[in-house]
FITITI-806433 format. One line per 4 residues: number of its first residue (from 1); for each residue x, y, z of C-alpha. Coordinates in Angstrom, 1 decimal, decimal comma. Each point is the difference from the previous one (the first is absolute). Layout:
<nodes>
NUM) X:Y:Z  ...
</nodes>
This chain:
<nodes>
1) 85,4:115,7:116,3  -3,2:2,4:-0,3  -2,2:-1,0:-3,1  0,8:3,4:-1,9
5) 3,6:-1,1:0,0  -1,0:-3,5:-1,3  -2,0:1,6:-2,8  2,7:2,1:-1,1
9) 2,6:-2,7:0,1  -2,5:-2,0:-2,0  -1,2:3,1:-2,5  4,3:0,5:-0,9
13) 0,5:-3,4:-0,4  -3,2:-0,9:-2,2  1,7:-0,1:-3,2  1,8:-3,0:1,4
17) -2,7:-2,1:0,5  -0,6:-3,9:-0,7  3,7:-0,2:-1,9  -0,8:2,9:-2,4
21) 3,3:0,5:-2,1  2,0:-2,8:1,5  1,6:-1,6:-3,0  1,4:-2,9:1,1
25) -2,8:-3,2:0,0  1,7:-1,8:3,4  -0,1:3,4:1,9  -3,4:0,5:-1,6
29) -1,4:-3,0:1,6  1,4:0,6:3,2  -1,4:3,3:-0,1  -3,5:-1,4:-0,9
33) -0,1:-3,3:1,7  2,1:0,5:3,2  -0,1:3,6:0,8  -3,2:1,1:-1,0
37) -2,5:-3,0:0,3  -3,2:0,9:0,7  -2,1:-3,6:0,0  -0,2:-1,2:3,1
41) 2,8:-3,4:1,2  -1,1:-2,5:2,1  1,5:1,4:3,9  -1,3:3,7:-0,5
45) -3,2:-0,1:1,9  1,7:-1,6:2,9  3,2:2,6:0,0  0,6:3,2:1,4
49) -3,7:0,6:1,4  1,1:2,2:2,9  2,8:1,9:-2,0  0,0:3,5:-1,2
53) -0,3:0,8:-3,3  3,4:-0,1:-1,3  1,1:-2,7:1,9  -2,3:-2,1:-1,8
57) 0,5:1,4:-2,9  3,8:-0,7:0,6  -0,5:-3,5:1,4  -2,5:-1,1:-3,0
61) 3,2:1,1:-2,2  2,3:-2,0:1,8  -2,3:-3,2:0,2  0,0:0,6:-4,0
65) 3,4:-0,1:-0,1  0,6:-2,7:2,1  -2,3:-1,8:-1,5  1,3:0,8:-3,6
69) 3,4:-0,4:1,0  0,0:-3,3:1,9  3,4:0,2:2,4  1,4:-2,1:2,1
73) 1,2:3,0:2,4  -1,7:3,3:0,1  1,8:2,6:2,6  -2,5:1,7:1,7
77) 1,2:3,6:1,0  -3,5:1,4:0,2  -2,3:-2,0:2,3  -1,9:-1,7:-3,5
81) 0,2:-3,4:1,4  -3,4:-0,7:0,3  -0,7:0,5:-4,5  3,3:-1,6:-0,7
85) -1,1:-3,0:1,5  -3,2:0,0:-1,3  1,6:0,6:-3,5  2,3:-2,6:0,0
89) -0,1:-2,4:3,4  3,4:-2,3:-0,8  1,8:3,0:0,3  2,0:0,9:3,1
93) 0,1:3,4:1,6  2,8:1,6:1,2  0,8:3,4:1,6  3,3:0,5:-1,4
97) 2,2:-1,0:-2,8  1,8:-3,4:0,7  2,9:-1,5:-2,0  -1,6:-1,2:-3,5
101) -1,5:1,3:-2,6  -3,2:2,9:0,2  -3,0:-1,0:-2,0  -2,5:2,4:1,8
105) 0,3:2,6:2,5  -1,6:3,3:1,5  1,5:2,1:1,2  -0,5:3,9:1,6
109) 1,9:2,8:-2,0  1,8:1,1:3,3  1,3:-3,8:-0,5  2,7:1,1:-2,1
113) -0,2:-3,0:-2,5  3,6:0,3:-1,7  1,5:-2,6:2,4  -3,0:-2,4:-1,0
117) 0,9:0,2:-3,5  3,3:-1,9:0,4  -2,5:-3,0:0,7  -2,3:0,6:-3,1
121) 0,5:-2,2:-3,3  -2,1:0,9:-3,7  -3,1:-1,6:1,7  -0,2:1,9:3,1
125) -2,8:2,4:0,6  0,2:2,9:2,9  -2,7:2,1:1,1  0,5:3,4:2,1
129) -2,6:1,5:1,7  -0,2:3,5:1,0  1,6:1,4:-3,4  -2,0:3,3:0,1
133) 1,4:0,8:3,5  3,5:-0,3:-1,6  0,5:0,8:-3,7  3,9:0,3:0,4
137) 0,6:-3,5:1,3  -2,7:-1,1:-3,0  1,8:1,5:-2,2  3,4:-1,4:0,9
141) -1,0:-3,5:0,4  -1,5:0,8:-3,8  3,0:1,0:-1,2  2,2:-3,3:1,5
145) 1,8:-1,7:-2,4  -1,5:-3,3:1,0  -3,6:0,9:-0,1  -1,7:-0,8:-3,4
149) -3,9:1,2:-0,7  -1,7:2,3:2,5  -3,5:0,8:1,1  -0,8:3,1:1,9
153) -3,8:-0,6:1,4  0,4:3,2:2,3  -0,7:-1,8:2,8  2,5:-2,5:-0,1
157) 2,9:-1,3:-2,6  0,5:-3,2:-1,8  3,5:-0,6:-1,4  0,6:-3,3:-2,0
161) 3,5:-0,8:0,0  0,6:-1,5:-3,6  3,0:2,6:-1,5  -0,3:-2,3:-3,0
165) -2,8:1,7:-0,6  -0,1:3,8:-1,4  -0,1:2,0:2,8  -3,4:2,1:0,0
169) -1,9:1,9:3,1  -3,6:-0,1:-0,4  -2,5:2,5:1,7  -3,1:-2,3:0,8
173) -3,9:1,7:1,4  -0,5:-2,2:2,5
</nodes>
């Protein structure tokens, strides 16, 4: 991606920044504490040195989310491995989904993530990278009646799982 079409993903999404307008205080704090965390953690300066820019930037998210999260199984789709055990080092990694249930998982928007679902429970968080390349699969898995709260960062998707939950789809600068 050149930098004039970073600058004009980041100019349309500017009114989004840091959680404005997000009403609810639990996706508020994910939004400020999770997703858009700018202070420096402990594994940063050792992570990612040789990667391109939004692989780090990607990878620093996914350490933050490990980290936050705490699983016991994350199911690496993406090639993350290397953040998501520095974000959280007792859990195990695993390349696909296993029998059980899904507490963490990232997965590639070509992935098709509907089958995954089945093996989700109120708790389970999904991430799907790539959402920009394809809005219509996005949008379906947004629309699934077992995904809860949404989070479209342009460059990838977070999808919480908890349908208890009203169901919102947030647009986050990222």
């Amino acid at each position: 991606m050149n930098i004039q079409q970073r600058v004009l993903v980041w100019i349309s999404r500017m009114g989004h920044c840091r959680g404005f307008g997000i009403q609810s205080p639990t996706d508020y704090q994910f939004v400020r504490h999770v997703v858009n965390e700018h202070w420096p953690y402990y594994a940063y300066a050792r992570l990612g040195k040789d990667d391109d820019w939004l692989t780090r930037k990607l990878g620093l998210l996914y350490f933050r989310l490990a980290n936050w999260r705490q699983p016991a199984v994350i199911v690496d789709g993406v090639g993350a491995g290397s953040y998501l055990h520095a974000g959280c080092r007792r859990a195990q990694l695993a390349r696909q989904v296993a029998e059980g249930t899904v507490e963490l998982a990232l997965l590639p928007v070509e992935a098709r993530c509907q089958a995954l679902l089945d093996h989700c429970d109120r708790s389970s968080v999904i991430v799907v990278e790539g959402i920009y390349r394809n809005w219509a699969a996005w949008h379906e898995l947004e629309a699934d009646e077992r995904v809860g709260t949404t989070f479209d960062l342009y460059y990838c998707g977070i999808i919480f799982c908890d349908i208890e939950r009203f169901k919102h789809h947030y647009i986050i600068n990222f």
